[in-house]
Every structure is written in structure tokens, then in C-alpha cells.
ROTOR-33357 format. One record per residue: y, x, z of N, C-alpha, C in turn; residue in one letter; residue number from 1. Coordinates in steps of 0.02 Angstrom, whole numbers, plus 50000, padded with zeros to 5 digits. Atoms other than C-alpha are relative to their C-alpha. Example, Ala and Ser with C-alpha at 12.3 -4.5 7.8 and 13.67 -1.06 7.14 Angstrom:
BEGIN
49941 50045 50000 49775 50615 50390 50060 50045 50000 A 1 $
49941 49958 49997 49947 50684 50357 50055 49961 50037 S 2 $
END
This chain:
BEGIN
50036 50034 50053 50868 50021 50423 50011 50037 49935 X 1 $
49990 49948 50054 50838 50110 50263 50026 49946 49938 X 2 $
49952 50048 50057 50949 50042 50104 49944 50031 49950 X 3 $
50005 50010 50026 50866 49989 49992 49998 49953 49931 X 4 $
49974 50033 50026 50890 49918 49809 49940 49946 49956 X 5 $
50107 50022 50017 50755 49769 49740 50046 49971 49934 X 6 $
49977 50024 50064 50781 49705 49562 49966 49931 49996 X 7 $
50038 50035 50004 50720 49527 49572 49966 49962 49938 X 8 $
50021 50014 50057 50676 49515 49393 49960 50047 49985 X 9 $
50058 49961 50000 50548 49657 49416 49975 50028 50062 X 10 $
50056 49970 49909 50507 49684 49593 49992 49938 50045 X 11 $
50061 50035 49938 50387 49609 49734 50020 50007 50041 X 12 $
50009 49960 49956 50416 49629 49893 49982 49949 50061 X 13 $
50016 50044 49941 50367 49567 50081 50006 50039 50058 X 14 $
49988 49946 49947 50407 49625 50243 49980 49938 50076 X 15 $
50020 50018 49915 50354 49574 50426 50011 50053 50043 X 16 $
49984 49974 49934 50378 49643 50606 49919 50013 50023 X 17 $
50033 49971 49953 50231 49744 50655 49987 50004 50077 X 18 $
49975 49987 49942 50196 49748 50848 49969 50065 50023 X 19 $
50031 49927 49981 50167 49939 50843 50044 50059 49977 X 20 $
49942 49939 50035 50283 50100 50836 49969 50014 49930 X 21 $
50015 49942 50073 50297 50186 50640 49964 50031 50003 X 22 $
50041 49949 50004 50213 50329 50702 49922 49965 49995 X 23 $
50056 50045 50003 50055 50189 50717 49986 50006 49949 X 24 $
49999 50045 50082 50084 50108 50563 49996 50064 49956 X 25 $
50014 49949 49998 50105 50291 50500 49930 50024 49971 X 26 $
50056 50000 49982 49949 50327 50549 49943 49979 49966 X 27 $
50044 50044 50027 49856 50181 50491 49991 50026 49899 X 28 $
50014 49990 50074 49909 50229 50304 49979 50059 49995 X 29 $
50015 49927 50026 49891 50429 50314 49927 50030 50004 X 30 $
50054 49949 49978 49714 50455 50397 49978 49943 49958 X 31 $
50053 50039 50049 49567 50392 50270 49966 49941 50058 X 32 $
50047 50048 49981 49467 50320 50405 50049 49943 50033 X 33 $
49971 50077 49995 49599 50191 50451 50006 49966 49955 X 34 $
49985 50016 50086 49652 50170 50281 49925 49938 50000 X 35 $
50061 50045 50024 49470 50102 50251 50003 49943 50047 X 36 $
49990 50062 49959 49498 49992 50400 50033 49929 49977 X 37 $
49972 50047 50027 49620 49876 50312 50010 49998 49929 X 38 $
49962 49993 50078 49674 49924 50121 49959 49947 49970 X 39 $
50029 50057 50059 49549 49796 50047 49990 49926 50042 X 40 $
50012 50044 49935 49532 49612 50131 49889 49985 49997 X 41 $
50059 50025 49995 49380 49562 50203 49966 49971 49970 X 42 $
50045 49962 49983 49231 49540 50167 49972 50059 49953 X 43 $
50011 49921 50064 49255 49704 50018 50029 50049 50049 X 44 $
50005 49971 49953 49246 49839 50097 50040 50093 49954 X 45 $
49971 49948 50038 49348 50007 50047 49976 50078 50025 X 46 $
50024 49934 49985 49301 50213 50018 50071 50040 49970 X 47 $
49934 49947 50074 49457 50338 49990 49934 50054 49997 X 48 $
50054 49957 50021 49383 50456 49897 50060 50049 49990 X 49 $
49922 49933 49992 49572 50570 49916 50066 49952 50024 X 50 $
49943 50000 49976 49722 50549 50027 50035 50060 49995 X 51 $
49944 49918 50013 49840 50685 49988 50055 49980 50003 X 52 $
49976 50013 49975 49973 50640 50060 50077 50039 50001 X 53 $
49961 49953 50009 50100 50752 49993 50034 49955 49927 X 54 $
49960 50047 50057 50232 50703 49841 49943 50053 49940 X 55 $
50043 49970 50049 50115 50726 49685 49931 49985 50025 X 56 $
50054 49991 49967 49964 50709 49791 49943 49944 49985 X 57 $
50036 50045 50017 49817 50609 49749 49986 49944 50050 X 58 $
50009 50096 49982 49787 50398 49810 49955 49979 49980 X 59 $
50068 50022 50034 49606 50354 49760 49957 49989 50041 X 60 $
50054 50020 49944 49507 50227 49831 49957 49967 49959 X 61 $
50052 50047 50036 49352 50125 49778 49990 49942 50062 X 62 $
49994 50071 49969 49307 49957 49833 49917 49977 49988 X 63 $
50078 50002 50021 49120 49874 49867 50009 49929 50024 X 64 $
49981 50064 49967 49090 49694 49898 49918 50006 50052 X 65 $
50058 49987 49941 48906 49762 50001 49986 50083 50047 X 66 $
49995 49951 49943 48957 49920 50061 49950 50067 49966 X 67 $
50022 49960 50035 48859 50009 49929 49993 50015 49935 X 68 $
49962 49987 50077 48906 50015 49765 50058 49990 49975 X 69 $
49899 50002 50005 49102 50043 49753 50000 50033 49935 X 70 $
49985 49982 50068 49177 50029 49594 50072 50025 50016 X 71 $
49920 49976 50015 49372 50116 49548 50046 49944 50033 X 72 $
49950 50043 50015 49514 50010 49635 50048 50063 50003 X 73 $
49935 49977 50029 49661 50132 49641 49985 50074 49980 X 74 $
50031 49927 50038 49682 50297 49556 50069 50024 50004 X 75 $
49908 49990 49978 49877 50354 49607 50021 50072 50025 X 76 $
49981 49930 49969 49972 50485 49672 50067 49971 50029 X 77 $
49936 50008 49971 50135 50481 49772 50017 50057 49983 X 78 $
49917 50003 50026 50301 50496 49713 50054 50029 50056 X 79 $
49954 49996 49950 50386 50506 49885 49979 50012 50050 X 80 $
50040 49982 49949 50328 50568 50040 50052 50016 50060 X 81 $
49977 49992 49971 50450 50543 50184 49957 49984 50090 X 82 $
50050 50019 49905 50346 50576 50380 50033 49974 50050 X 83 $
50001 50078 49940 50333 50412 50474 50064 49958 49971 X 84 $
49971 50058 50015 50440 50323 50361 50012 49961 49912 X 85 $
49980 50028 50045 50434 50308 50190 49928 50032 49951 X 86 $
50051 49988 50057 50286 50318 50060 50009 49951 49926 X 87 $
49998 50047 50069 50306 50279 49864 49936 50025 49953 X 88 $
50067 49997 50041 50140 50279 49758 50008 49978 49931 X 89 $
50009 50024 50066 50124 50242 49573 49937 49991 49963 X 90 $
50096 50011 50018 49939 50194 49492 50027 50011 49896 X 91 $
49994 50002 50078 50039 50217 49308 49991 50076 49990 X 92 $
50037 49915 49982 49982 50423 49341 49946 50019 50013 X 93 $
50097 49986 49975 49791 50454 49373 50034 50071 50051 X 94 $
50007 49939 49966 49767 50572 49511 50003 50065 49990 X 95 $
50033 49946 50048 49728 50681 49370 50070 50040 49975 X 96 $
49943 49975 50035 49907 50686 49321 49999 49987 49920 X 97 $
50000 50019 50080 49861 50583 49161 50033 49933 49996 X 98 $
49972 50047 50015 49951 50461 49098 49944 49911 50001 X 99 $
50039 50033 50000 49873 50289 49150 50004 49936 49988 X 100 $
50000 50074 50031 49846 50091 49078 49952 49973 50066 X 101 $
50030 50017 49931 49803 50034 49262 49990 49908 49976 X 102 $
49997 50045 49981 49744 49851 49283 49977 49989 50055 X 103 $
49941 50036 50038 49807 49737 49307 50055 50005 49982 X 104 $
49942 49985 50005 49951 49789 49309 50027 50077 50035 X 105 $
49957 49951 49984 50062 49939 49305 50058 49987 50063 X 106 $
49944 50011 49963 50167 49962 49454 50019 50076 50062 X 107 $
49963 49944 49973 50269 50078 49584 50012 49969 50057 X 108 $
50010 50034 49947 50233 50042 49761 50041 50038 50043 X 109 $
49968 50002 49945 50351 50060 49917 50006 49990 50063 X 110 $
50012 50010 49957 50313 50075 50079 50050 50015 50061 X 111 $
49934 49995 49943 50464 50071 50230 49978 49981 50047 X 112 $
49994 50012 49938 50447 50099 50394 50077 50008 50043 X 113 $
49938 49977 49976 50601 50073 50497 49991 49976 50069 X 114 $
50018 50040 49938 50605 50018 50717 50026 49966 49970 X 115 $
49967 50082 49987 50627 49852 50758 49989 50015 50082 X 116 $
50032 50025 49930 50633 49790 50926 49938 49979 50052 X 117 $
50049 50012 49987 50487 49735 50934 49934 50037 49961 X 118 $
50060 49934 50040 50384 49882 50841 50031 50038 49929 X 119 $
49982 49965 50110 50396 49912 50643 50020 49951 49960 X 120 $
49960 50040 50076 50507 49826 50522 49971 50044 49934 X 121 $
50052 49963 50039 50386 49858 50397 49996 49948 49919 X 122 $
49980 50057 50052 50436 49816 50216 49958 50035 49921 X 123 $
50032 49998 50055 50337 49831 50040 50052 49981 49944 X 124 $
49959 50007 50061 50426 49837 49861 49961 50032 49935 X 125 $
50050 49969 50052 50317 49847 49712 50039 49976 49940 X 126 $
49957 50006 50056 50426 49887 49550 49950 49968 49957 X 127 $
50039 50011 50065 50351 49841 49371 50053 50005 49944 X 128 $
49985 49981 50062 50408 49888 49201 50021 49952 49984 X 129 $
49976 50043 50047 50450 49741 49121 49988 49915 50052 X 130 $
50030 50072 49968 50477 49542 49200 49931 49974 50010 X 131 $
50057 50044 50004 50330 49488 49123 49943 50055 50048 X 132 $
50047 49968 49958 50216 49619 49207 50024 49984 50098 X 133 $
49981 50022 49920 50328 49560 49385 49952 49939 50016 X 134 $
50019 50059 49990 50263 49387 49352 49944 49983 49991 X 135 $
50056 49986 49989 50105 49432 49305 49964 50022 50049 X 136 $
50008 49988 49921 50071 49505 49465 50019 49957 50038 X 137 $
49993 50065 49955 50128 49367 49556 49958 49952 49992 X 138 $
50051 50069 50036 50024 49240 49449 49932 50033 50044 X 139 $
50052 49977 49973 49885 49358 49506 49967 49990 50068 X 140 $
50008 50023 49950 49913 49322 49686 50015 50088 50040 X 141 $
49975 49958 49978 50017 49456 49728 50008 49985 50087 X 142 $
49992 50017 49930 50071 49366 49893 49954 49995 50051 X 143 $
50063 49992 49968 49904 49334 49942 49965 50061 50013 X 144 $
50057 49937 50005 49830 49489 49903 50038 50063 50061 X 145 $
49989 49962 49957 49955 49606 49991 50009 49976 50062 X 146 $
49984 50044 49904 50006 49479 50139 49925 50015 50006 X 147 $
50088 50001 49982 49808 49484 50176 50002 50078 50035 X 148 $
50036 49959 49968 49788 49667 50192 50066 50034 50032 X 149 $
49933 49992 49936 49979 49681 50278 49973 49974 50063 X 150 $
50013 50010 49957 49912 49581 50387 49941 50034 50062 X 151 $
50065 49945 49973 49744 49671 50403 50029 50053 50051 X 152 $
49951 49926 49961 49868 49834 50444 50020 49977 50093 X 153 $
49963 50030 49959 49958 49741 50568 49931 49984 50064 X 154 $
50047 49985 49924 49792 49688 50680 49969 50068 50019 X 155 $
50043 49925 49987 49717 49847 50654 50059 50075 50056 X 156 $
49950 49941 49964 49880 49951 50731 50017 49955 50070 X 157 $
50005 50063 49941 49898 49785 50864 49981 50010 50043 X 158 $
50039 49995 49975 49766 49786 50920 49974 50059 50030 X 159 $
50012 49940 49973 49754 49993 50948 50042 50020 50042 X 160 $
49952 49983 49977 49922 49981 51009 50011 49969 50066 X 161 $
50007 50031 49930 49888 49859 51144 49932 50026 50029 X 162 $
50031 49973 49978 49744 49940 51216 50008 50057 50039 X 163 $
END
């Protein structure tokens, strides 16, 4: 299990048991066309427009609620780039390598894969700058919003994995 440290006066986090090896789950985040499979919940529908997948590497997706006119949701780059187990992203960096005023909120995302017994101990940790931007994100429906497309992940690697 990977150590890690959460500050609960500025970080998010949520974790569930996957029923699918890392290398899956993996998977699901590195190639675009899975990616689009889950990153936004139903019924908005998501385009990366760059996975780069490397530390520094560009995170930019758009989002449509008919599948044809996608506006900007993330604009990021990763920070951390450990294969089949660890991805950290930040949206306070444009792709561009410019300094960025993301909304809603600024934050520094965390992605852990570690086994479990029963697949992927699969855990999320999204920093923020200051309390009030923690709790602002929460007010937002932080829990909802990522449990939703965790979960999304989770049938989408499931469901490939039992087949």
C-alpha cells in the first residue's frame, strides 16, 4: 500500500475496491478512448483533446451535454507519472505551461493504484490551497461528482474485466 499523507483541512479524498487488476484501471485512465468512456458522468459526454501522459505532459479534455458542441472542462498537466500506479495532475498549470485561475476551483489531483484482494485499492486525494477552497469544493459536490465518475471507472474496467 502506498503511504500516503492527507491534510484534512485541505484535502478530498475517496477510495473504493475496484474488481479489476491496476494494469486495468491503468488503462482506463492512460488510453483517450477509455478515458472518454467514464471521466464525465452521464448523460455529458467527454473529448480529450491531449493525454500525455508523461510528468509535465498535457491533461485536456472538453465536455458536451449533446455530443456536439464541447466546451473546456480540464486544461492540466501531470506532476507525477508513476506506470500502473500512481498519477498526480494539477489544472492550476494550463497545458500551455501558463499559470492558471481554473474554476472552480484550484486543485492537485492524486490518483493510487495499489492490489487488493479483490482487484484495485483505488484511492483519490485532491489537495487545495487554502481550507476555504477544500470546502468549497465539497459544497460543490465534490463527493458526488467524483464518486459518480469513480464509479463510472469501476463498471467500465468490471465489466471488461469480467468478460
Amino acid at each position: 500500500m502506498t503511504d500516503v499523507t492527507i491534510d484534512p483541512e485541505h484535502d478530498l479524498s475517496l477510495q473504493r475496491v475496484i474488481r479489476a487488476s491496476p494494469s486495468d484501471v491503468w488503462r482506463a485512465w492512460t488510453e483517450p478512448a477509455r478515458l472518454e468512456k467514464w471521466w464525465i458522468p452521464a448523460p455529458m459526454v467527454t473529448r480529450v483533446d491531449r493525454l500525455d501522459v508523461t510528468p509535465g505532459g498535457g491533461f485536456v479534455t472538453r465536455m458536451s451535454e449533446d455530443g456536439e458542441e464541447f466546451v473546456p472542462h480540464v486544461d492540466s498537466i501531470f506532476l507525477v507519472v508513476e506506470e500502473g500506479r500512481r498519477l498526480v495532475f494539477t489544472n492550476a498549470v494550463t497545458s500551455a505551461w501558463r499559470p492558471a485561475d481554473p474554476e472552480p476551483v484550484a486543485m492537485t489531483a492524486e490518483i493510487i493504484l495499489d492490489d487488493h484482494p479483490e482487484g484495485t485499492d483505488y484511492r483519490v486525494i485532491v489537495r487545495h490551497g487554502t481550507p476555504a477552497a477544500r470546502a468549497h469544493h465539497e459544497e460543490l459536490g465534490f463527493f458526488d461528482g467524483w464518486g459518480s465518475v469513480t464509479a463510472a471507472l469501476a463498471e467500465l474496467v468490471e465489466q471488461e474485466a469480467s468478460a
